[in-house]
PyMOL Python script that loads the backbone (N, CA, C, O; Angstrom):
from pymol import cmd

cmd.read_pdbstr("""\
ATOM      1  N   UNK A   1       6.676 -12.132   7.894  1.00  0.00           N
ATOM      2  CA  UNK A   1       5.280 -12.507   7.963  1.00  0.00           C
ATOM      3  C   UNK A   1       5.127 -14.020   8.154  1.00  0.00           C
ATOM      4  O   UNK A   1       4.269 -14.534   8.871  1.00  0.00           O
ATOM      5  N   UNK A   2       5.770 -14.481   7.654  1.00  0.00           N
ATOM      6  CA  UNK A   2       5.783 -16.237   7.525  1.00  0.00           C
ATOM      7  C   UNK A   2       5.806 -16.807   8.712  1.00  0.00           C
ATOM      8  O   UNK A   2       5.300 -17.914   8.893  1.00  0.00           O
ATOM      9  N   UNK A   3       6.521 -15.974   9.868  1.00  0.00           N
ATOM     10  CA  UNK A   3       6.688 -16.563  11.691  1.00  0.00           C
ATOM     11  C   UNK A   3       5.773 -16.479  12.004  1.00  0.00           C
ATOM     12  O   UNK A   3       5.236 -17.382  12.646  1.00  0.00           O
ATOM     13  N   UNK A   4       5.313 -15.623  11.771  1.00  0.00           N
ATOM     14  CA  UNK A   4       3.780 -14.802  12.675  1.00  0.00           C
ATOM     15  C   UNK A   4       3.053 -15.311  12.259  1.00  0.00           C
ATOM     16  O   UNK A   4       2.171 -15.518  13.093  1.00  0.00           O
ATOM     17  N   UNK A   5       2.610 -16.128  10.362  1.00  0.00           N
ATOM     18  CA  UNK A   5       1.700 -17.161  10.153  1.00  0.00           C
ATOM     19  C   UNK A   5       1.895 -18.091  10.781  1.00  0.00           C
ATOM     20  O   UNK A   5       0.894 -18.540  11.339  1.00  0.00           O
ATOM     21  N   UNK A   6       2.984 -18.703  10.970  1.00  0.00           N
ATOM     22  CA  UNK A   6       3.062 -20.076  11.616  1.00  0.00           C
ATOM     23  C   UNK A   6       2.650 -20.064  12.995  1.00  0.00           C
ATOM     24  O   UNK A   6       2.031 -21.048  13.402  1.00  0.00           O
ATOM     25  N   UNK A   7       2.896 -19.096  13.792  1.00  0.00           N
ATOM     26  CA  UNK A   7       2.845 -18.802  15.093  1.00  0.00           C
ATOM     27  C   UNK A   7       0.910 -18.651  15.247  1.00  0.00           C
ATOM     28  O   UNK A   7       0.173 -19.114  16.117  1.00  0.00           O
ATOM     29  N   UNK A   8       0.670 -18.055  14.365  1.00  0.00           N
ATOM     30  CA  UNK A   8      -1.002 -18.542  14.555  1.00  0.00           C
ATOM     31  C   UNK A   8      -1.461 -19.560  14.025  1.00  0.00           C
ATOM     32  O   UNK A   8      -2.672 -19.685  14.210  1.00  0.00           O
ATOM     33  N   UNK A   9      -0.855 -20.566  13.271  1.00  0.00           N
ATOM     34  CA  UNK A   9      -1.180 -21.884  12.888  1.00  0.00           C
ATOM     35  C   UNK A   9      -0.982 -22.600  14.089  1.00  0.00           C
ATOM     36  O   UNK A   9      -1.876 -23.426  14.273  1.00  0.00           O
ATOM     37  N   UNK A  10       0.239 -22.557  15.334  1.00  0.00           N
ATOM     38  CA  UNK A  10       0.265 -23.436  15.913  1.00  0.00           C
ATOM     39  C   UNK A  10      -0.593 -22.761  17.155  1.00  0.00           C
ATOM     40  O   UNK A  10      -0.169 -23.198  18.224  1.00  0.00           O
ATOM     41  N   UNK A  11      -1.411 -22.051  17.279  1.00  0.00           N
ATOM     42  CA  UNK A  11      -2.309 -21.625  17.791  1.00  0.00           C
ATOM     43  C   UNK A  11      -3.705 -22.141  17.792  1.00  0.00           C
ATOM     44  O   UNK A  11      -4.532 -22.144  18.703  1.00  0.00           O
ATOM     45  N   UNK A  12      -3.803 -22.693  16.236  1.00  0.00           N
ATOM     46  CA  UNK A  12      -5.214 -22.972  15.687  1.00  0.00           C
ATOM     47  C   UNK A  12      -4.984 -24.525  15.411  1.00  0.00           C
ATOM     48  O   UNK A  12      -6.066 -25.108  15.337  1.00  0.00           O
ATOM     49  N   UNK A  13      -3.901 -25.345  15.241  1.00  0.00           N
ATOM     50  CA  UNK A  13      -3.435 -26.213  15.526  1.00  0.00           C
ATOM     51  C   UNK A  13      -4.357 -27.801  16.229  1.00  0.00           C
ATOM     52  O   UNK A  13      -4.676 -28.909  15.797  1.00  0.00           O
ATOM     53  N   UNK A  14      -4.491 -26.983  17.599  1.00  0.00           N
ATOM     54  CA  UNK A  14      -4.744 -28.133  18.372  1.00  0.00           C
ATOM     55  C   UNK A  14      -6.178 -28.229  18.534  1.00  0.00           C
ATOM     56  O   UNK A  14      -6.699 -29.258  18.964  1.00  0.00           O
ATOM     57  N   UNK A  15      -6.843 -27.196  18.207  1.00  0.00           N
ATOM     58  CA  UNK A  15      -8.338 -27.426  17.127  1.00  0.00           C
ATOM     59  C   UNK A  15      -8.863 -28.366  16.857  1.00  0.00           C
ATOM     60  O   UNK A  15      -9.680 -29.165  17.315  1.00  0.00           O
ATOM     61  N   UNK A  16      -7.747 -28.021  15.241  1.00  0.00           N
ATOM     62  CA  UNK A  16      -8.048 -29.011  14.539  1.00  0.00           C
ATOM     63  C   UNK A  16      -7.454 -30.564  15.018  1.00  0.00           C
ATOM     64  O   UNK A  16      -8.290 -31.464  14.941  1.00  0.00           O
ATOM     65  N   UNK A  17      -6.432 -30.847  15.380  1.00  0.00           N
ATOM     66  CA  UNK A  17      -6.003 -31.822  15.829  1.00  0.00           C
ATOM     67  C   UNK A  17      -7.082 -32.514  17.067  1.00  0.00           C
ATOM     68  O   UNK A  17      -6.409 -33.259  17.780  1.00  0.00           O
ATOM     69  N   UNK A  18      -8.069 -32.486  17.365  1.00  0.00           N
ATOM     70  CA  UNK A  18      -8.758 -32.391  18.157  1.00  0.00           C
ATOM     71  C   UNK A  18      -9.955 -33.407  17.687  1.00  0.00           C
ATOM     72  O   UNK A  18     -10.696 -34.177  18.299  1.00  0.00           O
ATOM     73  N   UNK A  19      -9.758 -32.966  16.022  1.00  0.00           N
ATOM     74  CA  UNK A  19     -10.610 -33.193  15.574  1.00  0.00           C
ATOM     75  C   UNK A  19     -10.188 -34.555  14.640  1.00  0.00           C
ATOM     76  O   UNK A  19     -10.906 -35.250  13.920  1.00  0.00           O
ATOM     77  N   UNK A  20      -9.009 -34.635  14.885  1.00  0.00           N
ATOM     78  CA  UNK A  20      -8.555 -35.870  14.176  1.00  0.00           C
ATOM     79  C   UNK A  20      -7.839 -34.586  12.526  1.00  0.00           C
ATOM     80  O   UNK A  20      -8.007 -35.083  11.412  1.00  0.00           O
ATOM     81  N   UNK A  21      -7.438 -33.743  12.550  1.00  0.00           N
ATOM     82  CA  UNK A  21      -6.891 -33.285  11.201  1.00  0.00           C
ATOM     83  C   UNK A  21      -6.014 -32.091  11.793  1.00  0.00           C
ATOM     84  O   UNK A  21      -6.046 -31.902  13.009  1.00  0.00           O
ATOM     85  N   UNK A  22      -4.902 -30.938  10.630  1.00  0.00           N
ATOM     86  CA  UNK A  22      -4.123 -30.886  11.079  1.00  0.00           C
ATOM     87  C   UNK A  22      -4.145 -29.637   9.928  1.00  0.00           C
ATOM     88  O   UNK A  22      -5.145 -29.595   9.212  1.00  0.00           O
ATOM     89  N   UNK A  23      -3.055 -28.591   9.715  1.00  0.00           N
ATOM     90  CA  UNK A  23      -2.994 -27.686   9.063  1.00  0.00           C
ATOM     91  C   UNK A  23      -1.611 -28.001   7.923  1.00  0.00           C
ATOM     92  O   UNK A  23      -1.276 -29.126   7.553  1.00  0.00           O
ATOM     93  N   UNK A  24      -1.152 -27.096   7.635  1.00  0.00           N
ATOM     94  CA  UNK A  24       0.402 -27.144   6.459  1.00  0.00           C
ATOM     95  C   UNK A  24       0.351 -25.878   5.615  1.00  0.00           C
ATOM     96  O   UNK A  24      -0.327 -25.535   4.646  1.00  0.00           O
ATOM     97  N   UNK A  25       1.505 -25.197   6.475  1.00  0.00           N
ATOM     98  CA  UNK A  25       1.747 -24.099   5.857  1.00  0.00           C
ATOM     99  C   UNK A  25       2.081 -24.261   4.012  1.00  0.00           C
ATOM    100  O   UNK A  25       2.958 -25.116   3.882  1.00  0.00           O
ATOM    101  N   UNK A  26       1.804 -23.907   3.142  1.00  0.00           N
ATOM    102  CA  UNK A  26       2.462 -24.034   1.951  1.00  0.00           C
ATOM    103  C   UNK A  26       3.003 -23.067   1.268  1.00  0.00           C
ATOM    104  O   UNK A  26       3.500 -23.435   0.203  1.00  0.00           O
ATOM    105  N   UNK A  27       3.094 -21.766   1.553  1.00  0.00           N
ATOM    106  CA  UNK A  27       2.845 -20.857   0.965  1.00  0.00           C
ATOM    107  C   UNK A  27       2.490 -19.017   1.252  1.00  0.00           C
ATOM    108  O   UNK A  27       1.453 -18.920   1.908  1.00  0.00           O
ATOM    109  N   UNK A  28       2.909 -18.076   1.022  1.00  0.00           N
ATOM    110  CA  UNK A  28       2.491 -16.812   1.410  1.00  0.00           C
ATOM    111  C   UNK A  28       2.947 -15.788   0.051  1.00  0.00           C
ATOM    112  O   UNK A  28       4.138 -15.502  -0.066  1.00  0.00           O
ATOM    113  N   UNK A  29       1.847 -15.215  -1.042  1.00  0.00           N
ATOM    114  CA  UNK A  29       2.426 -14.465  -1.774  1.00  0.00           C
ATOM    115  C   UNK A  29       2.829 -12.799  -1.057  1.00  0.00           C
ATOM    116  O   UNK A  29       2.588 -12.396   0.081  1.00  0.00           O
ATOM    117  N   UNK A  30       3.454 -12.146  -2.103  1.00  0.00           N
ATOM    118  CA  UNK A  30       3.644 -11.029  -1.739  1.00  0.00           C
ATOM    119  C   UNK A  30       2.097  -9.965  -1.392  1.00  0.00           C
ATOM    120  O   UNK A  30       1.981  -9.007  -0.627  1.00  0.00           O
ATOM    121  N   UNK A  31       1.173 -10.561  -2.220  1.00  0.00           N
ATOM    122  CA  UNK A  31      -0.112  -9.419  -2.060  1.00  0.00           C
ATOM    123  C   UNK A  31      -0.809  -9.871  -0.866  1.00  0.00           C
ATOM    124  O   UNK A  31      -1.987  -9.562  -0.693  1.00  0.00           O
ATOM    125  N   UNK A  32       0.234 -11.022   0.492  1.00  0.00           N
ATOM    126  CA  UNK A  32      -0.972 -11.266   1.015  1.00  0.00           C
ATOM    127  C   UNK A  32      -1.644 -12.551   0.930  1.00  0.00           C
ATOM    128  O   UNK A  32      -2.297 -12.625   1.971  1.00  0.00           O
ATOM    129  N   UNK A  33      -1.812 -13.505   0.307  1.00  0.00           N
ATOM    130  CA  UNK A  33      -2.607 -14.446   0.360  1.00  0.00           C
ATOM    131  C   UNK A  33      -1.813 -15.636   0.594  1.00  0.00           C
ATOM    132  O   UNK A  33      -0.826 -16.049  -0.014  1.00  0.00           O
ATOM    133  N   UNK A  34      -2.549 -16.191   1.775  1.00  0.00           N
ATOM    134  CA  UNK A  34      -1.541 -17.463   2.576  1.00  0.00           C
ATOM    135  C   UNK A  34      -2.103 -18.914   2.098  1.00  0.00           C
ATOM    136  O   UNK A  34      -3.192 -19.313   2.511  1.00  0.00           O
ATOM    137  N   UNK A  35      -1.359 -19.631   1.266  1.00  0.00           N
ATOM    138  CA  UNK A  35      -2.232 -20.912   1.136  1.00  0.00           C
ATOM    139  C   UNK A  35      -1.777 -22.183   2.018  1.00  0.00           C
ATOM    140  O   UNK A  35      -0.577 -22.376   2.218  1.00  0.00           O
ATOM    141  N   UNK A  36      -2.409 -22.737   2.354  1.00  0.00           N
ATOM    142  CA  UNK A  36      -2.556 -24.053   3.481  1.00  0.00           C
ATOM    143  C   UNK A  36      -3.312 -25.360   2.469  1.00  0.00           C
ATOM    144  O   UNK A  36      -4.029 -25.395   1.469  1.00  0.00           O
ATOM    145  N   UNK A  37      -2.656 -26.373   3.419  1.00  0.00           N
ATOM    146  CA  UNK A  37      -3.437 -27.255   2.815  1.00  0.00           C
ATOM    147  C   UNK A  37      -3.976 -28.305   4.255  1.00  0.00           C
ATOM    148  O   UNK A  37      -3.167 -28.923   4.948  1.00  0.00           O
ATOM    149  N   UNK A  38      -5.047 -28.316   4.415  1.00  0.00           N
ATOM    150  CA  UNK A  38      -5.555 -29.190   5.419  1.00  0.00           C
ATOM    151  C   UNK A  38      -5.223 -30.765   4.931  1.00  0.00           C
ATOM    152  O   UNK A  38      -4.948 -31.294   3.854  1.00  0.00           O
ATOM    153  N   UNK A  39      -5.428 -31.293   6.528  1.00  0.00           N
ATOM    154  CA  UNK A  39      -4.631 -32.567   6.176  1.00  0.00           C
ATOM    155  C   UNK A  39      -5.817 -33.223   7.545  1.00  0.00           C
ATOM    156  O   UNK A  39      -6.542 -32.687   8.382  1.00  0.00           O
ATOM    157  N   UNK A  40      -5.442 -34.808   7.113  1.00  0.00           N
ATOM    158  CA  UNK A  40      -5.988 -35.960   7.580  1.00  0.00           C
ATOM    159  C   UNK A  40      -7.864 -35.825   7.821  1.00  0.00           C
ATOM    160  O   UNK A  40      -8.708 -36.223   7.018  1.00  0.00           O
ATOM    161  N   UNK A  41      -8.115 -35.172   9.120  1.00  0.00           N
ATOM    162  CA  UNK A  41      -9.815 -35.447   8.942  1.00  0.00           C
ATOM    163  C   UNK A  41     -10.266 -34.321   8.273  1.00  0.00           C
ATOM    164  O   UNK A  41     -11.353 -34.335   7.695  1.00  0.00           O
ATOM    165  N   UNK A  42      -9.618 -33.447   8.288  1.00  0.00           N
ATOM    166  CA  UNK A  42      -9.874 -31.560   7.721  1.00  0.00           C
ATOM    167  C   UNK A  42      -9.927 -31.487   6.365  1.00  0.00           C
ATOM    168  O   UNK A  42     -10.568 -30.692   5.680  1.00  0.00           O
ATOM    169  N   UNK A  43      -8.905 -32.745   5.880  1.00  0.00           N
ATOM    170  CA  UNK A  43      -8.757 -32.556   4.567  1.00  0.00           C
ATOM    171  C   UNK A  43     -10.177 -33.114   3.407  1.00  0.00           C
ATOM    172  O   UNK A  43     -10.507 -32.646   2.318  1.00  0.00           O
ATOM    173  N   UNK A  44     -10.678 -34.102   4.082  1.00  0.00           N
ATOM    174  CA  UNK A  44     -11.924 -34.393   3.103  1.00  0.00           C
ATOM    175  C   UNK A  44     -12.931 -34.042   3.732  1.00  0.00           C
ATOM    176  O   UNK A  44     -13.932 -34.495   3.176  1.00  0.00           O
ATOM    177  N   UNK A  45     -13.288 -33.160   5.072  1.00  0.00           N
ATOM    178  CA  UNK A  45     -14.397 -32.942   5.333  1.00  0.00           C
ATOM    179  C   UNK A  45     -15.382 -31.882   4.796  1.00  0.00           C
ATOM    180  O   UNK A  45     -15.175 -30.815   4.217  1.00  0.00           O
ATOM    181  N   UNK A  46     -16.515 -32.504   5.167  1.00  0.00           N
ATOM    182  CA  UNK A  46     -17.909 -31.766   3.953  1.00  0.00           C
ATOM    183  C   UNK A  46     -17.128 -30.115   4.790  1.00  0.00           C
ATOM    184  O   UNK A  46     -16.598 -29.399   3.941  1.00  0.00           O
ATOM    185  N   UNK A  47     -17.059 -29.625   6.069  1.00  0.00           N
ATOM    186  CA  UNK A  47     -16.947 -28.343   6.440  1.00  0.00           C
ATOM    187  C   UNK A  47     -15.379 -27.816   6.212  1.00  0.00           C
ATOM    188  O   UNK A  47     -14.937 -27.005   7.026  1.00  0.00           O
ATOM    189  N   UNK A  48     -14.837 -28.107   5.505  1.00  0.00           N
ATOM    190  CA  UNK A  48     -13.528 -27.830   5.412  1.00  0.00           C
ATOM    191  C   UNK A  48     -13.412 -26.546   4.852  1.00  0.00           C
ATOM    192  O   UNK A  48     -12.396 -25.893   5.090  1.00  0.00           O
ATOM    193  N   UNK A  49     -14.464 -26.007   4.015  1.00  0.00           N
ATOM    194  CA  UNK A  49     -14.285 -24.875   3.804  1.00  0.00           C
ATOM    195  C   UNK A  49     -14.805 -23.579   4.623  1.00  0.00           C
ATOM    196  O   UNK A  49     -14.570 -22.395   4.385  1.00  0.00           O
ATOM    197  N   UNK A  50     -15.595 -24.164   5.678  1.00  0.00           N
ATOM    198  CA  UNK A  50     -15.925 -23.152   6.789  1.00  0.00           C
ATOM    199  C   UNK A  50     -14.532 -22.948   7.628  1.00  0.00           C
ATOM    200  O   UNK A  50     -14.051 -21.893   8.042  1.00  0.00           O
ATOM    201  N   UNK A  51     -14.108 -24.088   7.732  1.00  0.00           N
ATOM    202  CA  UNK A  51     -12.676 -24.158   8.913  1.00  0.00           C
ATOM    203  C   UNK A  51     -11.862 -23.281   8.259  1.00  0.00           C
ATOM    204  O   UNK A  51     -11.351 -22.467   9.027  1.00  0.00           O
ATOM    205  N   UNK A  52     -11.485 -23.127   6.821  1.00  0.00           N
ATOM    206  CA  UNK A  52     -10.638 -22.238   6.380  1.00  0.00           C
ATOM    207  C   UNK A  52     -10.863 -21.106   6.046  1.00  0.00           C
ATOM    208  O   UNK A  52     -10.004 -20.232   5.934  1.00  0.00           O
ATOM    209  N   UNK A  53     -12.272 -20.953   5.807  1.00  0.00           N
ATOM    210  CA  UNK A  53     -12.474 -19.122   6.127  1.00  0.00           C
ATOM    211  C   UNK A  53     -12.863 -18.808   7.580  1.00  0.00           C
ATOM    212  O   UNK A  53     -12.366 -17.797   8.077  1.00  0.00           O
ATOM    213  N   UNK A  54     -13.867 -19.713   8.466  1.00  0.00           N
ATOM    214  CA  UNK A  54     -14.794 -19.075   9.802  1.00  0.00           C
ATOM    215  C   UNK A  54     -13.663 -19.071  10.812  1.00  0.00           C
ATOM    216  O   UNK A  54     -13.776 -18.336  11.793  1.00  0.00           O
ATOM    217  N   UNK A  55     -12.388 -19.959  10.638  1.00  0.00           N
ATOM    218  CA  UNK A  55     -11.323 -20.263  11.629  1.00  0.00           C
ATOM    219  C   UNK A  55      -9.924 -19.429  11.167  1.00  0.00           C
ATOM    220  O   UNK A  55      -9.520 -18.329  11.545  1.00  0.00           O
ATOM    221  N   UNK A  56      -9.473 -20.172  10.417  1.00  0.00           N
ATOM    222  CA  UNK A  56      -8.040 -20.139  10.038  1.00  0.00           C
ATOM    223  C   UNK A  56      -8.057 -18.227   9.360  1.00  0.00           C
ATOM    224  O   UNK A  56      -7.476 -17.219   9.764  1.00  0.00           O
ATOM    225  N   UNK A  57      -8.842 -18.428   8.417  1.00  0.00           N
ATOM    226  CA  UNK A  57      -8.773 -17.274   7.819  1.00  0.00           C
ATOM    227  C   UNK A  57      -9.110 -15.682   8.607  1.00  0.00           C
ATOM    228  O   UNK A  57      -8.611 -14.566   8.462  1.00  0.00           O
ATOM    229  N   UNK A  58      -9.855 -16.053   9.205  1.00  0.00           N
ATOM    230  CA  UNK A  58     -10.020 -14.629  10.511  1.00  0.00           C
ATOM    231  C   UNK A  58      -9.370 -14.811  11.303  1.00  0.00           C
ATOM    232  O   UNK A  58      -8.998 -13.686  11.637  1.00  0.00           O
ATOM    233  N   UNK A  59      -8.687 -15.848  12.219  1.00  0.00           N
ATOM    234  CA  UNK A  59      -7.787 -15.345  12.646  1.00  0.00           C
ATOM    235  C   UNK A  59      -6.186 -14.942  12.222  1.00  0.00           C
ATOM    236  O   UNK A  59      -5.505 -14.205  12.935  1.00  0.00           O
ATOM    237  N   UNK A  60      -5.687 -15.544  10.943  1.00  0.00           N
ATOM    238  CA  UNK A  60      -4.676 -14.485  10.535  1.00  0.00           C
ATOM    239  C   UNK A  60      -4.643 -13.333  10.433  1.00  0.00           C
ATOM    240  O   UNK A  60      -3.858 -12.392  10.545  1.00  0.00           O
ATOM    241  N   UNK A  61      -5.958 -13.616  10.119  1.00  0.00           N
ATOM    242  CA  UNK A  61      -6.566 -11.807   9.264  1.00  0.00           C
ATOM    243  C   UNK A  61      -5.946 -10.307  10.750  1.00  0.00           C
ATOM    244  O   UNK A  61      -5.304  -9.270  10.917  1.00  0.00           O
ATOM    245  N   UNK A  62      -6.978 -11.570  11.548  1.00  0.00           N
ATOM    246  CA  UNK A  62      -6.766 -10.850  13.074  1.00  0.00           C
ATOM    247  C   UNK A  62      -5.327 -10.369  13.756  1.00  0.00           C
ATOM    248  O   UNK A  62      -5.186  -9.324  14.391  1.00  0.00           O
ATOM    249  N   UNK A  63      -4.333 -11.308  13.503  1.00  0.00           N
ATOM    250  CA  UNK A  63      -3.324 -11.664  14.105  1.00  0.00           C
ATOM    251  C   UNK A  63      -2.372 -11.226  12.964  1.00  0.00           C
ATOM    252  O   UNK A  63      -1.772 -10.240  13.391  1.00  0.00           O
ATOM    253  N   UNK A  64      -2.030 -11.464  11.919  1.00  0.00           N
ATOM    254  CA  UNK A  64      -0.962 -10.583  10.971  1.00  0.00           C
ATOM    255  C   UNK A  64      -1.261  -9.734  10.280  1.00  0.00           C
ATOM    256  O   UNK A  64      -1.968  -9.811   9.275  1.00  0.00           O
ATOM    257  N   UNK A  65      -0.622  -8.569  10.855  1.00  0.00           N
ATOM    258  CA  UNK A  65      -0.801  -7.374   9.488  1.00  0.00           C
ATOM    259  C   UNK A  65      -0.672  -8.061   7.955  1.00  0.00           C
ATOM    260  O   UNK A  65       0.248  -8.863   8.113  1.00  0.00           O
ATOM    261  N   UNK A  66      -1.054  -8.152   6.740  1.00  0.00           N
ATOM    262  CA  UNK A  66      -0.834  -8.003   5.606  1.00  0.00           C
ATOM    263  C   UNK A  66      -1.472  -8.880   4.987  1.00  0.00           C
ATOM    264  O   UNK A  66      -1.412  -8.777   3.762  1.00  0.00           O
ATOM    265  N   UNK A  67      -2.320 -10.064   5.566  1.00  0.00           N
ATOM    266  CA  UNK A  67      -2.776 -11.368   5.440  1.00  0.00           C
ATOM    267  C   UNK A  67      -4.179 -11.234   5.250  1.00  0.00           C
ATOM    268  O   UNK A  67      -4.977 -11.601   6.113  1.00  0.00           O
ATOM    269  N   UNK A  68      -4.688 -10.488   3.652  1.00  0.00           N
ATOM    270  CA  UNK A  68      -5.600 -10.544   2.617  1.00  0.00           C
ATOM    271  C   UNK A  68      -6.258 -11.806   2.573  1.00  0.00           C
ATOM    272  O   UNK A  68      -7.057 -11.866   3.508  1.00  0.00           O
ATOM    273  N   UNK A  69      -6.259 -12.776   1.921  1.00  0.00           N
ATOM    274  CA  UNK A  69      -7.064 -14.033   1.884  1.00  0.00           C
ATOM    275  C   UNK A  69      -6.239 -15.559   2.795  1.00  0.00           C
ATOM    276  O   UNK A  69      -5.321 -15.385   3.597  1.00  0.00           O
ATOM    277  N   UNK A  70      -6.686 -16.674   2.523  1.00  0.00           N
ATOM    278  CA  UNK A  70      -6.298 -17.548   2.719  1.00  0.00           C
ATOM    279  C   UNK A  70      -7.085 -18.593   1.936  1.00  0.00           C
ATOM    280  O   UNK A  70      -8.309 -18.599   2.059  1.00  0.00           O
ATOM    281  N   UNK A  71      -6.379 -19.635   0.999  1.00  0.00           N
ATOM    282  CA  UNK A  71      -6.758 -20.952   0.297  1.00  0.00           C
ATOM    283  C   UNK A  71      -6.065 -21.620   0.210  1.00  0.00           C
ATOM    284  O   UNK A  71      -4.834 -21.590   0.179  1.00  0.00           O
ATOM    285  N   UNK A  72      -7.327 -22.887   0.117  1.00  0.00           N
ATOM    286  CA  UNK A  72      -6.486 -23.748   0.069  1.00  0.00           C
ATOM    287  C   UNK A  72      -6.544 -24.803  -0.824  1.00  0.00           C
ATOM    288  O   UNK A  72      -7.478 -25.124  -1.558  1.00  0.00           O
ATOM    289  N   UNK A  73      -4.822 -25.604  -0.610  1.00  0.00           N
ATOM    290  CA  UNK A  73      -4.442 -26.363  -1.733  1.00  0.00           C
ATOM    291  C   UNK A  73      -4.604 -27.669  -1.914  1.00  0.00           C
ATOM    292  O   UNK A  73      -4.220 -28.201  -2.956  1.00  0.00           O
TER     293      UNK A  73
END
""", "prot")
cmd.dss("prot")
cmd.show_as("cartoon", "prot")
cmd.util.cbc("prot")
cmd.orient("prot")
């Protein structure tokens, strides 16, 4: 599961990089829940928590079987 997260991180990637900020895998428990930690403009922005559910989080959802939530750290 962990390729296939990364493989849609560097998908969603250049996004954010776009935007001046950047993603970081940290993490994947067994039930499913992938935690990330946004970095540089992503990381203190007021919408950072839309980017990690309206973006990041639907498309794992979309793209890996088993990938229940996503938060972040």
């Amino acid at each position: 599961m962990k390729e296939l997260v990364n493989k849609s991180l560097e998908r969603i990637r250049p996004i954010l990089q776009r935007d001046g900020g950047d993603v970081e895998l940290v993490d994947i428990t067994e039930e499913g829940v992938v935690s990330v930690r946004l970095q540089g403009a992503c990381g203190n922005c007021p919408g950072s928590m839309m980017t990690l559910k309206m973006l990041i989080e639907q498309t794992l959802k979309q793209e890996v079987d088993g990938v229940n939530e996503v938060i972040g750290v």
